[in-house]
C-alpha distance (Angstrom), angle and dihedral (degrees) to the residues before:
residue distance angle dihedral
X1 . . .
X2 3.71 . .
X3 3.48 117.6 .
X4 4.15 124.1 -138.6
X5 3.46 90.3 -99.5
X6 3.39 98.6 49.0
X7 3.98 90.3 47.4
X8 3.51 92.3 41.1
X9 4.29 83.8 56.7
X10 3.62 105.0 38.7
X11 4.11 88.6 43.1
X12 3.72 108.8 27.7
X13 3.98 118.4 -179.6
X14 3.79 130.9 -136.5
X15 3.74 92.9 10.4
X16 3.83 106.6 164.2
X17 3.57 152.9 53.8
X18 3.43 115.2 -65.0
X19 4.27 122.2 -147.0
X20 3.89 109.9 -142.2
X21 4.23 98.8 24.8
X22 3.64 113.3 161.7
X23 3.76 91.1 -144.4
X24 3.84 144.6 22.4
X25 3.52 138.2 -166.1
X26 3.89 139.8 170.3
X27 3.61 130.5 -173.1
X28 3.77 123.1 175.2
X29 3.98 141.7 94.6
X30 3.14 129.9 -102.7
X31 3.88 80.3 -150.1
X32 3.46 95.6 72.1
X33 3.84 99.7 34.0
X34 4.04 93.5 -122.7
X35 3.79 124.6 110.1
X36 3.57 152.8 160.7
X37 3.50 151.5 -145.9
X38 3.90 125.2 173.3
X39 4.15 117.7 -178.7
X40 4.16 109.9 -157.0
X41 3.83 120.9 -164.4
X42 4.02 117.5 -162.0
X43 3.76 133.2 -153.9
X44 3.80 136.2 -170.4
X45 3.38 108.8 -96.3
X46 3.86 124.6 -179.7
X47 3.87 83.9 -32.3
X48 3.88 88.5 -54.3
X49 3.86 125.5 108.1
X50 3.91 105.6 -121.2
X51 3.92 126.8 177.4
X52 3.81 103.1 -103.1
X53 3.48 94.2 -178.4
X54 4.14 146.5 -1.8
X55 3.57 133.8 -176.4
X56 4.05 134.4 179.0
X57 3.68 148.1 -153.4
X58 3.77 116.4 -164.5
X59 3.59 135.4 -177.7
X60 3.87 99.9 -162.8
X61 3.86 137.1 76.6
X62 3.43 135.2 -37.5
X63 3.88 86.8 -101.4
X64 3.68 88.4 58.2
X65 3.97 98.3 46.0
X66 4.27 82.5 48.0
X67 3.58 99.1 50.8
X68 3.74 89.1 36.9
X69 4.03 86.6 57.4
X70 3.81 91.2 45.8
X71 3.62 92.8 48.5
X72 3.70 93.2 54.0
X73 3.88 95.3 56.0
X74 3.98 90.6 40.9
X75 3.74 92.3 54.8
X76 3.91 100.7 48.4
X77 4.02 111.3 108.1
X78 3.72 89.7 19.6
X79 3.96 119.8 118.6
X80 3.55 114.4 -124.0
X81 3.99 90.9 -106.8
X82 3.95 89.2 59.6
X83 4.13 96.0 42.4
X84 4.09 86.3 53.9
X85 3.76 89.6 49.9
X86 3.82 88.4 69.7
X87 3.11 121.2 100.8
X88 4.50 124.3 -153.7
X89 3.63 85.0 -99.9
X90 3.45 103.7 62.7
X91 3.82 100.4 30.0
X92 4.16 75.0 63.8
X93 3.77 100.9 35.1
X94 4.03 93.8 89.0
X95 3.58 83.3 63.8
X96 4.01 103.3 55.9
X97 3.80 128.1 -99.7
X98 4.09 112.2 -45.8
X99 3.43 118.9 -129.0
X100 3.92 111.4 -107.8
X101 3.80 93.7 -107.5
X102 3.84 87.8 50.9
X103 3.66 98.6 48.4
X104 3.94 98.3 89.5
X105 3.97 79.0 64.1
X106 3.47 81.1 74.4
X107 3.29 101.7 44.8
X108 4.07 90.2 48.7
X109 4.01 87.8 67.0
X110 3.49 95.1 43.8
X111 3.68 91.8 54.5
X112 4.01 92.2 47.4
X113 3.52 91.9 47.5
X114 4.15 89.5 48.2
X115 3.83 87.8 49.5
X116 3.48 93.6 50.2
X117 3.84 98.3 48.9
X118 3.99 91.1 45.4
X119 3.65 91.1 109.0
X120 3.78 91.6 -106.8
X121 3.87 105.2 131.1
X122 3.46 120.9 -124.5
X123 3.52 125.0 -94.7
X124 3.75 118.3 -113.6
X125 4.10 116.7 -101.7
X126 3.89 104.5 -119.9
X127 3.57 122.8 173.6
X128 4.27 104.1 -99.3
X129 3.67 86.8 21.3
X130 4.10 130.4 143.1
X131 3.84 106.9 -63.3
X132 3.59 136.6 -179.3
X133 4.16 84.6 -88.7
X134 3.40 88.5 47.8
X135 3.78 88.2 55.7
X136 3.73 100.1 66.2
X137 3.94 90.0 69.8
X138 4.08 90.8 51.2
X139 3.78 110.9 15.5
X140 4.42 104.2 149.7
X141 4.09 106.2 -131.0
X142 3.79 105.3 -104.4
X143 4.03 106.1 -153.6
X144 3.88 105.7 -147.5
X145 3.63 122.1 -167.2
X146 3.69 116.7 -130.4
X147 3.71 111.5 -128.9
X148 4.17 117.3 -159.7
């Protein structure tokens, strides 16, 4: 019997770029070879702002591109406010407990996701544009907090 993580590896969701996003953000070092990007579309909702929709590229371990997946699915019909409230730990917690070398996968996605719901709006997709390549040569630090 698979287990989440190994679904959430073999069959990762919202895995791409996505055209129209409302927001970006990357976090990652090019010093360490992993990296992230996660794209988040919003609707109206009620009168409330909710994530309708996010998707991600990573280049990074399979514990990144799972918890990256989870994250995705957790975050949908969440307002921005609530997405930002959580922390690595329980964007990865559907998945089971990381082992401590894998934790800063964690930690990777909750940094993307934070950068992406700064209130910076994204940039617009243009052919030749920035991409997650790109990145490596002008990726910002993003300081995450570890949480016990």
């Amino acid at each position: 019997m698979k287990t989440p993580m190994d679904e959430a590896i073999s069959d990762p969701k919202n895995l791409g770029e996505m055209s129209g996003a409302d927001a970006v953000g990357t976090a990652g070092s090019s010093d360490c070879g992993d990296m992230l990007r996660m794209w988040i579309k919003f609707r109206e909702d009620g009168g409330r702002k909710v994530i309708d929709k996010a998707t991600f590229q990573s280049f990074g371990c399979q514990t990144a591109i799972a918890v990256a997946s989870t994250a995705t699915e957790m975050i949908r019909g969440k307002t921005p406010e609530e997405a930002l409230a959580l922390s690595g730990s329980e964007l990865s917690a559907p998945l089971g407990p990381l082992p401590p070398m894998k934790i800063h996968c964690a930690q990777l996605v909750e940094g993307a996701l934070k950068n992406a719901l700064s209130g910076t709006p994204a940039a617009p997709s243009a052919p030749g544009g920035t991409n997650l390549i790109d990145s490596f040569q002008t990726q910002q630090k993003v300081t995450i907090k570890l949480h016990s």
